[in-house]
Structure formats: structure tokens, C-alpha cells
C-alpha positions in Angstrom: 114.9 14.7 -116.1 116.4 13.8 -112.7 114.4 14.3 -109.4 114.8 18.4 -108.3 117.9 19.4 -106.5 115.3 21.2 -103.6 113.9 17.2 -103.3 117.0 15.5 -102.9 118.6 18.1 -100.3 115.9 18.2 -98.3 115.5 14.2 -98.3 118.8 14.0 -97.6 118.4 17.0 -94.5 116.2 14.7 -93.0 117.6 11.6 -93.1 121.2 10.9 -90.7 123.3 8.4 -92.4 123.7 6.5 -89.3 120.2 6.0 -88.7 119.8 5.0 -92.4 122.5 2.2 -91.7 122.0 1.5 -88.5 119.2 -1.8 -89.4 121.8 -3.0 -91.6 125.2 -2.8 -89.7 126.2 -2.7 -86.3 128.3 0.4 -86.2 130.7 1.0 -83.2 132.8 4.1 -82.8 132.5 7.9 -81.7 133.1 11.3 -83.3 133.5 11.7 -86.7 133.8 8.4 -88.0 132.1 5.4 -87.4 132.8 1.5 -88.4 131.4 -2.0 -88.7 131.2 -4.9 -90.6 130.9 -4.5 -94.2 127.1 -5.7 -95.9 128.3 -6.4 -99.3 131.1 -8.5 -98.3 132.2 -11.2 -96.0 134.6 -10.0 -93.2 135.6 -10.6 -90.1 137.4 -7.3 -89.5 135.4 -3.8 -89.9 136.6 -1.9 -92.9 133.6 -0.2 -93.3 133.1 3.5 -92.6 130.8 6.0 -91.9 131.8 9.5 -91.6 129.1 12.1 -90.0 130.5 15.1 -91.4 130.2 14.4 -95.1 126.9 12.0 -94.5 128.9 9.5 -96.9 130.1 6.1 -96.2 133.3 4.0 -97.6 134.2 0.2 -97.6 138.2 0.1 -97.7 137.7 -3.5 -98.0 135.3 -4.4 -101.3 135.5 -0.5 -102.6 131.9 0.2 -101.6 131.0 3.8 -100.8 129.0 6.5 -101.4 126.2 8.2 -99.4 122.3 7.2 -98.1 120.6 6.7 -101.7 123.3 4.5 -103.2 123.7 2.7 -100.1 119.9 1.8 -100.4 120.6 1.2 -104.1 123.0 -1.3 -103.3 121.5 -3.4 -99.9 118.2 -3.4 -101.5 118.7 -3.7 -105.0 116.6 -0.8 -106.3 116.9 1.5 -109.3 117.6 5.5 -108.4 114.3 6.5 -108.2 112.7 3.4 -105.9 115.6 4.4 -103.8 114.8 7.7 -103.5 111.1 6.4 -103.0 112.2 3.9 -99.9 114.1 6.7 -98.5 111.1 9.4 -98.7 108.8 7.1 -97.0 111.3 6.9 -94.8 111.3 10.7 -94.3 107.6 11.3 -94.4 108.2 12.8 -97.5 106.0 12.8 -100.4 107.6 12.2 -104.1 107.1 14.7 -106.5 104.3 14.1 -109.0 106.7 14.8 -112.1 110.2 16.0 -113.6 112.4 12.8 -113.1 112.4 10.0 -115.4 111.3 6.8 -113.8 111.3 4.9 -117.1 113.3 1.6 -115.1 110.7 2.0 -112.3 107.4 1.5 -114.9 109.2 -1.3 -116.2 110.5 -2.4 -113.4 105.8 -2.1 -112.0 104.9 -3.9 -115.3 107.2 -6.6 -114.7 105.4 -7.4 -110.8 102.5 -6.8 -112.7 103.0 -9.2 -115.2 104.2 -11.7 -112.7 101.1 -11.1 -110.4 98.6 -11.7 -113.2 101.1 -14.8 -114.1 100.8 -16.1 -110.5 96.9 -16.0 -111.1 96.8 -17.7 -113.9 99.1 -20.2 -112.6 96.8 -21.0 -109.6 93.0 -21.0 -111.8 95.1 -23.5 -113.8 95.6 -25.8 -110.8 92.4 -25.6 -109.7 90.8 -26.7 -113.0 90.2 -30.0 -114.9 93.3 -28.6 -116.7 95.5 -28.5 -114.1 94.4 -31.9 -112.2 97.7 -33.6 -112.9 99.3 -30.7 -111.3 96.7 -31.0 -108.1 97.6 -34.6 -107.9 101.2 -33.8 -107.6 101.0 -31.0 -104.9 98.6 -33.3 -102.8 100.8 -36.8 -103.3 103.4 -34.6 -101.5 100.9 -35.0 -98.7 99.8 -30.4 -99.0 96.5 -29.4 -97.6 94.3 -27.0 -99.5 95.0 -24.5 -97.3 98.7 -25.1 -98.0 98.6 -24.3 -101.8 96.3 -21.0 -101.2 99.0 -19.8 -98.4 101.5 -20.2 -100.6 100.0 -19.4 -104.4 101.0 -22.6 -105.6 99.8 -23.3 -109.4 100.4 -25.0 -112.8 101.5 -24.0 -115.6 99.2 -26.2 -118.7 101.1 -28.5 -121.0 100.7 -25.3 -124.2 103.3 -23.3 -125.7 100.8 -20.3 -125.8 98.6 -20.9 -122.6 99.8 -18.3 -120.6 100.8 -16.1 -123.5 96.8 -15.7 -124.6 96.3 -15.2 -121.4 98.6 -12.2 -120.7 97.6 -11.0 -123.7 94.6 -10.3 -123.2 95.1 -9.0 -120.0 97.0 -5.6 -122.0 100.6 -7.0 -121.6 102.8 -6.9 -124.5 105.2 -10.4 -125.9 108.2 -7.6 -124.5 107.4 -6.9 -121.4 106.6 -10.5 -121.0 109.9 -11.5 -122.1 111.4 -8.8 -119.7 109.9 -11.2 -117.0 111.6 -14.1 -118.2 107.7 -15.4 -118.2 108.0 -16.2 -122.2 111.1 -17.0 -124.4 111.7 -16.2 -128.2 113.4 -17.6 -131.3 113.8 -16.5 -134.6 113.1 -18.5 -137.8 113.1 -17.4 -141.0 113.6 -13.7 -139.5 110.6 -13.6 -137.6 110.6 -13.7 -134.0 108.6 -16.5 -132.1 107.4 -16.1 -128.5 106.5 -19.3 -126.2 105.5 -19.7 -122.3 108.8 -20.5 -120.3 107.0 -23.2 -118.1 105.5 -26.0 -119.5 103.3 -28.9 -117.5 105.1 -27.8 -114.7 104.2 -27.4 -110.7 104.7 -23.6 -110.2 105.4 -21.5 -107.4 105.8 -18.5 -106.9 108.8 -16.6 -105.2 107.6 -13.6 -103.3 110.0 -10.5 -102.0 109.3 -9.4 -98.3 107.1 -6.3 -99.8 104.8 -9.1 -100.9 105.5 -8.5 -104.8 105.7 -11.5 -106.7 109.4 -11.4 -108.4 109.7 -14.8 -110.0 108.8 -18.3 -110.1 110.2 -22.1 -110.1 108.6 -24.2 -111.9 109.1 -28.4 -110.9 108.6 -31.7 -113.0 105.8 -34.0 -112.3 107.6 -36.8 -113.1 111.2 -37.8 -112.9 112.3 -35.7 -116.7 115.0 -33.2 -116.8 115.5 -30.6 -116.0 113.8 -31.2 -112.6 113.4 -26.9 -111.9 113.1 -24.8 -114.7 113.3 -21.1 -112.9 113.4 -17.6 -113.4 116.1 -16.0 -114.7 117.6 -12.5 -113.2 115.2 -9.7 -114.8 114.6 -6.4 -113.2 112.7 -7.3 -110.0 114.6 -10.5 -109.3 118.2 -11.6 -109.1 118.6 -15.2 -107.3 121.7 -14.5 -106.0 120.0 -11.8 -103.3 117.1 -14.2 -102.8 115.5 -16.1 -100.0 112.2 -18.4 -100.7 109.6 -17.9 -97.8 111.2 -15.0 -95.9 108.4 -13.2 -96.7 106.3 -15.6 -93.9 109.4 -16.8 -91.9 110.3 -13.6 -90.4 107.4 -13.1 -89.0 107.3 -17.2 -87.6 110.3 -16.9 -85.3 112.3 -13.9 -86.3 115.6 -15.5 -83.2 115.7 -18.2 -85.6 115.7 -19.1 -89.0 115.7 -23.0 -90.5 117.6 -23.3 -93.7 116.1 -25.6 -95.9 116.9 -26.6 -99.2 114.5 -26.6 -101.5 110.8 -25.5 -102.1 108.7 -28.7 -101.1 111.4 -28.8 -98.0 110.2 -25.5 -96.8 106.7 -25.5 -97.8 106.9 -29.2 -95.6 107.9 -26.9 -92.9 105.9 -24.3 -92.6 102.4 -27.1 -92.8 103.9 -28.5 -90.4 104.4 -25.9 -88.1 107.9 -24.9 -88.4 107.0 -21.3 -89.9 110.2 -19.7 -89.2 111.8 -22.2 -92.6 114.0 -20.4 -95.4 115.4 -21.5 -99.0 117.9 -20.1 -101.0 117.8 -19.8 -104.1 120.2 -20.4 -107.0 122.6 -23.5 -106.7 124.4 -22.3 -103.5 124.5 -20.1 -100.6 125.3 -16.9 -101.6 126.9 -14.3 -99.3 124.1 -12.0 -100.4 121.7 -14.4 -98.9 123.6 -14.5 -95.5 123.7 -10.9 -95.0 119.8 -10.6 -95.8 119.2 -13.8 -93.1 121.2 -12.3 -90.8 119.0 -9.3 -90.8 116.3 -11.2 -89.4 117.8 -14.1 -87.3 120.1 -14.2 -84.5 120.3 -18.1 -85.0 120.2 -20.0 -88.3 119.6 -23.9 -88.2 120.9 -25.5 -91.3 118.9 -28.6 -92.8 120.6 -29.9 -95.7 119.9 -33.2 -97.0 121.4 -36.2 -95.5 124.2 -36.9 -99.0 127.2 -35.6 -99.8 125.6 -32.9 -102.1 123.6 -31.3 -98.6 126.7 -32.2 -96.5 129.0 -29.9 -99.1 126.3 -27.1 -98.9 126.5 -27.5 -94.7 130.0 -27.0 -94.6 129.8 -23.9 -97.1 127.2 -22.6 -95.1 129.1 -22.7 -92.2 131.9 -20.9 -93.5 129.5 -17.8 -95.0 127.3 -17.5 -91.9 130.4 -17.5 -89.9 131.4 -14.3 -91.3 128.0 -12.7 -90.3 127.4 -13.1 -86.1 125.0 -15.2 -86.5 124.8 -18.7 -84.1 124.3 -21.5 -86.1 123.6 -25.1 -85.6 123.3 -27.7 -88.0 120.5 -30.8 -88.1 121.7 -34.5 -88.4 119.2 -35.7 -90.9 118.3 -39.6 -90.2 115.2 -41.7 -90.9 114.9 -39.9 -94.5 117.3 -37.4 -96.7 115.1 -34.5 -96.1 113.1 -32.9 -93.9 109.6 -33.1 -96.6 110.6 -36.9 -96.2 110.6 -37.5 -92.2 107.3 -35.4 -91.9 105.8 -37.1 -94.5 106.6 -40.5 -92.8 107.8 -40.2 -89.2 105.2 -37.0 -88.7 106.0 -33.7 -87.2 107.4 -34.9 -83.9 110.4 -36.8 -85.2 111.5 -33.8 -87.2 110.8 -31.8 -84.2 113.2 -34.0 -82.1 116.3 -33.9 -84.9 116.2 -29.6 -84.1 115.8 -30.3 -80.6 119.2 -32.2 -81.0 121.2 -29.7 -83.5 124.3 -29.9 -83.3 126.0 -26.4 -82.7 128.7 -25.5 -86.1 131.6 -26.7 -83.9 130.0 -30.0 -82.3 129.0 -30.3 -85.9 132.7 -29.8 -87.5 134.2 -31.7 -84.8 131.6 -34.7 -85.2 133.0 -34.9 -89.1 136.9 -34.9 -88.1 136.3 -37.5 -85.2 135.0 -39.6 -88.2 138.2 -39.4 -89.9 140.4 -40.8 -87.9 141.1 -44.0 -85.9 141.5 -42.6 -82.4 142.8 -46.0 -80.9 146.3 -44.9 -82.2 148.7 -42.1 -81.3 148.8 -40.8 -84.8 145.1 -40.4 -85.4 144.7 -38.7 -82.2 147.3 -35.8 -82.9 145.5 -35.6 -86.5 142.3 -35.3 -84.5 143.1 -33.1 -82.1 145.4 -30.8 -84.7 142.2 -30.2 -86.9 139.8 -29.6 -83.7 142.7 -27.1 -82.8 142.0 -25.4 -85.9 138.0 -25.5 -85.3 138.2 -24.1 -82.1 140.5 -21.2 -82.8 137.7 -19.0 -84.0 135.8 -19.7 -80.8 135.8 -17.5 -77.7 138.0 -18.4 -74.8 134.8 -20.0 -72.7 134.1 -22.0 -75.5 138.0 -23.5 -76.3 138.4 -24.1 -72.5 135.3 -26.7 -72.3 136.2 -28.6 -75.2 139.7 -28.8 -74.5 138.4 -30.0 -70.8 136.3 -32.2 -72.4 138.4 -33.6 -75.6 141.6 -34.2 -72.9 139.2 -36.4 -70.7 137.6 -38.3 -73.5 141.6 -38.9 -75.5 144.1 -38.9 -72.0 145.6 -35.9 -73.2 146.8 -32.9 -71.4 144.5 -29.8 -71.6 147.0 -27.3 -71.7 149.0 -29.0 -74.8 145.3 -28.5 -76.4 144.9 -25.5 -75.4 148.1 -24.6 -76.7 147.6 -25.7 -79.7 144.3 -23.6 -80.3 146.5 -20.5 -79.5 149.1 -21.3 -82.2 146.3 -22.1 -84.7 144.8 -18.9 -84.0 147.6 -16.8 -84.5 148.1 -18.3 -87.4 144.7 -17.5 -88.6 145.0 -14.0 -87.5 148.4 -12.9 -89.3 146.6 -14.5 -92.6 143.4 -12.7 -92.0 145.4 -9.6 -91.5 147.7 -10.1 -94.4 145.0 -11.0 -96.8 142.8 -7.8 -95.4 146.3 -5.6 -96.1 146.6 -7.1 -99.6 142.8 -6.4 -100.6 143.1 -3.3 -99.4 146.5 -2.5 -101.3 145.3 -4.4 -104.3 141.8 -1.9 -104.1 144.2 1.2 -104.0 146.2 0.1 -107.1 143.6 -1.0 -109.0 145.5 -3.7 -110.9 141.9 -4.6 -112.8 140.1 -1.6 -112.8 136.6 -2.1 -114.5 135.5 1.1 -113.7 138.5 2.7 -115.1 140.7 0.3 -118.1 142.8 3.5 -118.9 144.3 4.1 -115.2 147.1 1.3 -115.2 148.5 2.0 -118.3 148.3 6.2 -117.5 149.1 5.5 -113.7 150.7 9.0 -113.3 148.3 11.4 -115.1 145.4 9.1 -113.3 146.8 9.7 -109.8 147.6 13.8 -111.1 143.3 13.4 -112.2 142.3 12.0 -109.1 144.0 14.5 -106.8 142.6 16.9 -109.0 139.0 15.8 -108.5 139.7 15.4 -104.3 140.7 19.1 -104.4 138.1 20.5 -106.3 135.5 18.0 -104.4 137.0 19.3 -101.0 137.2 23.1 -101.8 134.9 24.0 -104.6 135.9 27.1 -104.4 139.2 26.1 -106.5 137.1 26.0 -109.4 137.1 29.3 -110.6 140.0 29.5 -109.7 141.5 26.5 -112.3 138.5 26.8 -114.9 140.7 28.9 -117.5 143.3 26.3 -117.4 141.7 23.1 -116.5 139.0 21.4 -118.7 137.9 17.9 -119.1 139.8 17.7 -122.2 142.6 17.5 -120.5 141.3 14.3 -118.5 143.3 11.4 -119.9 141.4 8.5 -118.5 137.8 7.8 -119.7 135.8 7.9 -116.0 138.1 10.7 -114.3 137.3 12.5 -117.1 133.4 11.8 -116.7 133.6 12.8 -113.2 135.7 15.9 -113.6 132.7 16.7 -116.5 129.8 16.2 -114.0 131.1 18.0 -111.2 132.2 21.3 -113.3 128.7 21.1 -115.1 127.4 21.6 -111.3 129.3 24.0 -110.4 129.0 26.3 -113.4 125.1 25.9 -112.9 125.7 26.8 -109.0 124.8 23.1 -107.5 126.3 21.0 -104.9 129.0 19.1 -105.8 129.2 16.7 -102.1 128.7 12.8 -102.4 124.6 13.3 -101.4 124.2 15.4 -104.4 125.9 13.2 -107.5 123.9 9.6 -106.6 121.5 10.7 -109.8 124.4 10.7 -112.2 126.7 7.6 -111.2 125.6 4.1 -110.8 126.2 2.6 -107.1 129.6 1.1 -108.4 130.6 4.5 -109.7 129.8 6.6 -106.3 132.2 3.7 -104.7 134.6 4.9 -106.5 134.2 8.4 -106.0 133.6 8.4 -102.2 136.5 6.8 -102.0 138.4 9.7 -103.6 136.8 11.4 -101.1 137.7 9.9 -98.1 140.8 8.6 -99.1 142.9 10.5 -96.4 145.2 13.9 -96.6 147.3 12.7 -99.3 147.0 16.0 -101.3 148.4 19.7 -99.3 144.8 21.3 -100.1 146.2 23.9 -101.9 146.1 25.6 -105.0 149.7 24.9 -106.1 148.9 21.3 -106.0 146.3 21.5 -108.0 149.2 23.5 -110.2 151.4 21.2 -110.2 148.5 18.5 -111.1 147.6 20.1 -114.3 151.1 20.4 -115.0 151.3 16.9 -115.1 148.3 16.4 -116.7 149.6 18.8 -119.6 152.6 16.9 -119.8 151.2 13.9 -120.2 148.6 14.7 -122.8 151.5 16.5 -124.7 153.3 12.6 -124.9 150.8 10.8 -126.1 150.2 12.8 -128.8 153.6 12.8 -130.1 153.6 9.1 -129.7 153.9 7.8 -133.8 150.7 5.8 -135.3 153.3 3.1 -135.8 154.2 3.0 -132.0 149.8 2.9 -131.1 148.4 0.0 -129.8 145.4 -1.2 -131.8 143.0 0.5 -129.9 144.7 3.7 -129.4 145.3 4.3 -132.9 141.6 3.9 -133.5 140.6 6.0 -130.6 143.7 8.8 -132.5 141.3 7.7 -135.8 137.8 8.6 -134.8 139.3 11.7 -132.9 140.4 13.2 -136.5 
């Protein structure tokens, strides 16, 4: 059963979608609408919307939308019900002790569970004969005790069945802890075989900012491959969204965050003083990861490693973070390729010295091109100064003015032909970020691959005649009785139209709400995109009955085709659909 219709109205009474938002985007705009920059994508132009009257919000950029509980759902990654839970807490609200199924959220509780008790174990290990070799490790990287309590750090015992006895006999079953990606399974001879994921391995632990252990990495003690064996995405944990040491570093320095990037780097860090020090995890910064740092940090310093590998990451973590407001200056690594490395030989002082001198993103960018070319010659300098042109046309006009100042001095060249060429590159820039916003936006309206809804290219007319449909009805629910006689899912021609048109006439007949706050229980966040954006898709329809006429008219036609379209003439998989229908 789904949480009560009385719950979620008045949860949703209590709660203004602006203020819901609000921590996540900065939202600009009076009246009925407000915008800002979109959270689950990167853009430099706001495309996403708030309306006040209908509580529900829409992304005409990435296609998000919906209202307060799938926007939760979305920017913090929860299931239906922990969404609803995050928002009642939010509301002062208590949730009701029964009648809605919250069979994702016990899995979802036996899963940090699992991982808690796994954490445990994981640390006991270390800290007995067993786990010596795993001690030795930890403090050849130069860690204090204090260190590996702060930050749970264990190891996992060189046994295929260590930590599965273990778990067992703490009441978890092999399933659940294969659902934490804590044990793996094969099959031989048709009978399955469980086995501990992490094997004579370093372990720690990867904690969410709610303190909930979520997953683990697990490092080599020698120099074998693979070096990390980690976590995999389960129900609590998805390493695309996540951010090692976050959990302590906003609370270090929350103006400024240090970007390290890997575990030993940050755990360096933070023993060393430098709290306020970040990973991300997976194999590159994600956008996810951006938006959640940006939550926290009005400055992110990036320390990447000294080679080409950390240089790459720099340069792609420029880009990202540029999309999100955030300052951002960038360490030049020297005396060791990473910050574990000068602490560990030079002390805290000389790493404290490199982010004294960070470079800002454009000294930084600059810095690399000046590299590039031999500025001794006419031709290096205009290839110089043509890509610094290009660097500095995202800056503000403060900022282009004292490098062109600067740049003109240093090369003997004029100021105003550099300034000059800033304003061509960034009109350039700007008719490209406009086009490419127009053409996302167009390609979002026409669907050309529609996940959501296969069927709508190749039955564009009835889809559009369904959709209009489903804005009507959505808009004046009063139409419904009105159309019920003559209008019935069955007439839908396109698999997820049809499922909407289905949900929102079983509300109605049952006397419920059928506005954007009311359906989150019965779509998934993708799906309420989808739908708000019906929604709040402008007046393209007259709001009248005889539309909805004419709409069901072409519905009707269209039904009436394709069945007199010959088996011969079917596609494979409309002939089977035309098969299993019979």
C-alpha cells in the first residue's frame, strides 16, 4: 500500500517548493515562476523552473521535473518512502506507523546494517595478530592511531569465508550480503557459491554525510593488481554521486574544499591538518560530484597528482566546476607527485606553502598554454595570446582587463587588440552555448530517443493527440466526466501515455487528486519529468472540450489504421504484440 492520501497532502501543505529547493539552487525571479541553474545537469544558462502555483518544478534543459518528493528523490538519491521521510522531518511531521510498503527502505536499513557490522569487523581485524600486516601497511604510510579510529580504517583477512562467518552469525543472510556487494557468488555444478569480496586488503570505509556507512575500498599491500578493489553501486551507494571524507570536511572549512585524489591523499590531509580535504570516487569527476561540492564550498582547490594522469583530471575538473559558481584554484605539485608524498617527506609546512601559492583556474590554464609556445617569435605569440583570448572570455570584465594589461606589458602588444580578441572569442562562445542550449531543448521536445516512451516516434501524431489529451484532463479535471464514455485507456496507442492516462482516471474515478504533488507514489523520478513537463509545457492546447474532441478523434483514427494494417506489412514486434493480444 502507498503512504495515505491525508499524509502526503498535508506534507505537501506544509512544505513551499521554494523553500524545499532553495539549499540546492539559487533561484532568481518573481511572481509565478521562478528559475536557476539546473542540479542534475551542467549549465551555464538557467533552464530550470519553479512554478508557485502548481508547487511543481521543470528543467527544459535535461527534462527534469516534477514536484517536492521526486525532486528529493532525485538530489538525494532516495527511494519514495525515505523521501517522504527527509521531507516529514523536514515538516515536523511524524510518519505513519503502517499502510505503505517500504520493502526498498528495509532493504535498503539491512544493507547499512550489514555494511556497519562489516566496517567492525574490518577494524577488530586490523587490530589483531591477524590483521598485523594490514597495521604495518596503514602505519608505513606514516598514520597515527588516532588516525585509523577517526577514520574506521581496517582489514579484511587473507580467507574466502572470514567475513562471511562472521556476518553470519551476526543474523545476516549470503542475499542481503550479496545486495551489499560485501560477498560475490558463482555457480558450479548448479549450486551457488558465496565468497568475501575483499581479500588481504587495507579497507576503508566510505561514509555518507548522515554518518551511514555505504561502501568500502579496499587497497593492495603490496604492488599486485588490481591496486583498489571497491564497492560496486547497490542500494545505499552509487560512486558516481560520491565524495570520500565529506562527511568530516564540511564541517573543516565549509568556504573551501581541497580535492584530492585518492584515499591515503585525503586521509594525509586531514592528519595533517588540512580537514577541509575531499575525494571522488569512481575513475573521474563526475558532474554529480560537482553539484554535491558545490553545496558546501564556495572555493574548491584541486590537488591532482603531478603526471599527466592528475594533470588530465585538473583540466576536466576545471571545465565541470566551471559550470557550478564555484572559485577554483588549482595546486602546482613539486617535491613529490602527491600530496601523501610531500607531507610524508617535506612535512606539513611545504604542503601548506604549495596552497598558499595556488594558482587561480585561469593563471593555471594560462600557465599550460604559455608552455606551448615559443614566445620569442611573432607566430608563437599570436598562438599564445589567441588561446588566452579564449581563456579569458568566460571571465568578468575586471578580470580580462588586468590580464590583458598585464599580458600586453609582458609580450609588447597592444591591450585593446587583446582585448578585442576576448570579445570576439566570447561571442563566439555565446552563439554556441545558445545554439547548443536551443538544440537540447528542441531535441528534448521531439524526443528523437525516447526511453521513457519507444512507441512515440513511430506514432508521432496519436502521441502528440495523447499528450494533449492528458494536459487537458491534468489542467481541468473536470473534463473527465465529461470524456469518460468515449475516452478509455484503450484507446492510448503508446505504452506510457497510456499508463498515465490509466493512473490519473483511476484517481479520479476514486475522487483523488490528480496535480503533480499527488502522482510521485506511482511514477519513478524519470517518469514525473516527463509528466511535469506535460504540464508545464505552455498553452499549446485551446483548454476546451472540443479539443479534447478533436483529440480522441484522432486517437480513434489512428487506432482504426493500425489495425487494418496486414500481418504481412507488421514489423516483428508488432505482429507479436497483434499475437499475444488475440
Amino acid at each position: 500500500m502507498a503512504i495515505s492520501e491525508e499524509f502526503l497532502e498535508e506534507l505537501h501543505s506544509r512544505l513551499d517548493i521554494e523553500t524545499v529547493i532553495a539549499p540546492y539552487v539559487n533561484l532568481s525571479g518573481r511572481g509565478r515562476t521562478m528559475k536557476g541553474l539546473c542540479p542534475f545537469h551542467n549549465e551555464k544558462t538557467p533552464s530550470f523552473t519553479v512554478y508557485k502555483d502548481t508547487q511543481s518544478f521543470y528543467c527544459f534543459g535535461c527534462g527534469a521535473g516534477g514536484e517536492i518528493i521526486t525532486f528529493i528523490r532525485k538530489i538525494e538519491n532516495l527511494d519514495f518512502v525515505e523521501a517522504v521521510k527527509f521531507l516529514a522531518d523536514k515538516a515536523g511531521m511524524k510518519m505513519p506507523e503502517d499502510g505503505y510498503d517500504d520493502t526498498i527502505s528495509r532493504q535498503r536499513q539491512r544493507i547499512l546494517a550489514a555494511n556497519r557490522e562489516a566496517a567492525r569487523f574490518f577494524h577488530n581485524c586490523l587490530m589483531s595478530q591477524e590483521g598485523k600486516i594490514g597495521l604495518d601497511y596503514f602505519r608505513g604510510r606514516g598514520l597515527t592511531a588516532k588516525t585509523i579510529t577517526h577514520f574506521g580504517l581496517g582489514y579484511a583477512p587473507d580467507s574466502w569465508d572470514g567475513l562471511i562467518k562472521y556476518m553470519r552469525s551476526k543474523g545476516f543472510t549470503n542475499q542481503e550480503l550479496y545486495d551489499a556487494n560485501l560477498v560475490r557468488k558463482s555457480e558450479k555444478n548448479g549450486k551457488v557459491h558465496y565468497y568475501d569480496n575483499f581479500k588481504n586488503r587495507a579497507m576503508i570505509p566510505i561514509i555518507d554525510l548522515r554518518g551511514n556507512v555505504i561502501a568500502f575500498g579496499g587497497r593492495v599491500l603490496d604492488d599486485s593488481k588490481p591496486k583498489y578493489v571497491n564497492t560496486s553501486d547497490t542500494l545505499v551507494y552509487k560512486k558516481s554521486n560520491g565524495v570520500f571524507a565529506l562527511n568530516f570536511a564540511k564541517n573543516g572549512n565549509p568556504k573551501s574544499l581541497i580535492i584530492a585524489e585518492g584515499y591515503m591523499d585525503v586521509i594525509a590531509l586531514h592528519q595533517a591538518g588540512f580537514t577541509n580535504s575531499v575525494a571522488c570516487l569512481g575513475t573521474a569527476l563526475t558532474q554529480e560530484q560537482a553539484r554535491l561540492i558545490a553545496r558546501y564550498a564556495q572555493e574548491v582547490i584541486l590537488s591532482y597528482d603531478s603526471d599527466e594522469a592528475g594533470q588530465k583530471a585538473t583540466r576536466r575538473a576545471i571545465s565541470i566546476f566551471s559550470g557550478t559558481g564555484v572559485k577554483i584554484r588549482v595546486l602546482k605539485i613539486s617535491g613529490g607527485k602527491d600530496p601523501d608524498e610531500i607531507i610524508r617527506t617535506y612535512g606539513r609546512e611545504k604542503f601548506q606553502q604549495i596552497l598558499d601559492g595556488a594558482a587561480n583556474d585561469i593563471e593555471y590554464s594560462i600557465l599550460r598554454e604559455r608552455d606551448k609556445y615559443d614566445l620569442t617569435t611573432i607566430d608563437g605569440k599570436t598562438k599564445f595570446l589567441t588561446a588566452v583570448a579564449d581563456i579569458l572570455s568566460t571571465g568578468n570584465p575586471i578580470v580580462q582587463d588586468a590580464y590583458a594589461s598585464k599580458l600586453a606589458s609582458e609580450l609588447s602588444v597592444g591591450k585593446d587588440a587583446i582585448l578585442s580578441e576576448i570579445k570576439r572569442s566570447s561571442r563566439r562562445k555565446e552563439n554556441a552555448a545558445e545554439k547548443e542550449q536551443f538544440n537540447e531543448i528542441m531535441r528534448r521536445t521531439a524526443y528523437p530517443k525516447d526511453e521513457l516512451n519507444p512507441d512515440r516516434q513511430k506514432h508521432l501524431r496519436a502521441a502528440k493527440a495523447e499528450e494533449a489529451l492528458i494536459k487537458l484532463i491534468m489542467h481541468n479535471p473536470d473534463f473527465y466526466t465529461k470524456l469518460r464514455d468515449r475516452l478509455s485507456a484503450d484507446l492510448f496507442i503508446t505504452d506510457f501515455n497510456r499508463k498515465v492516462y490509466g493512473v490519473l482516471s483511476e484517481r479520479l474515478e476514486a475522487g483523488n487528486s490528480i496535480e503533480l504533488t499527488a502522482l510521485s507514489s506511482d511514477f519513478t523520478p524519470e517518469e514525473m519529468g516527463r509528466i511535469a513537463m506535460f504540464s508545464s509545457s505552455g498553452d499549446t492546447v485551446s483548454n476546451t472540450i472540443a479539443e479534447c474532441d478533436d483529440c480522441i478523434k484522432v486517437l480513434t483514427e489512428e487506432k482504426s489504421h493500425i489495425q487494418e494494417v496486414k500481418p504481412s506489412e507488421m514489423s516483428d514486434e508488432d505482429f507479436l504484440k497483434a499475437f499475444k493480444k488475440s
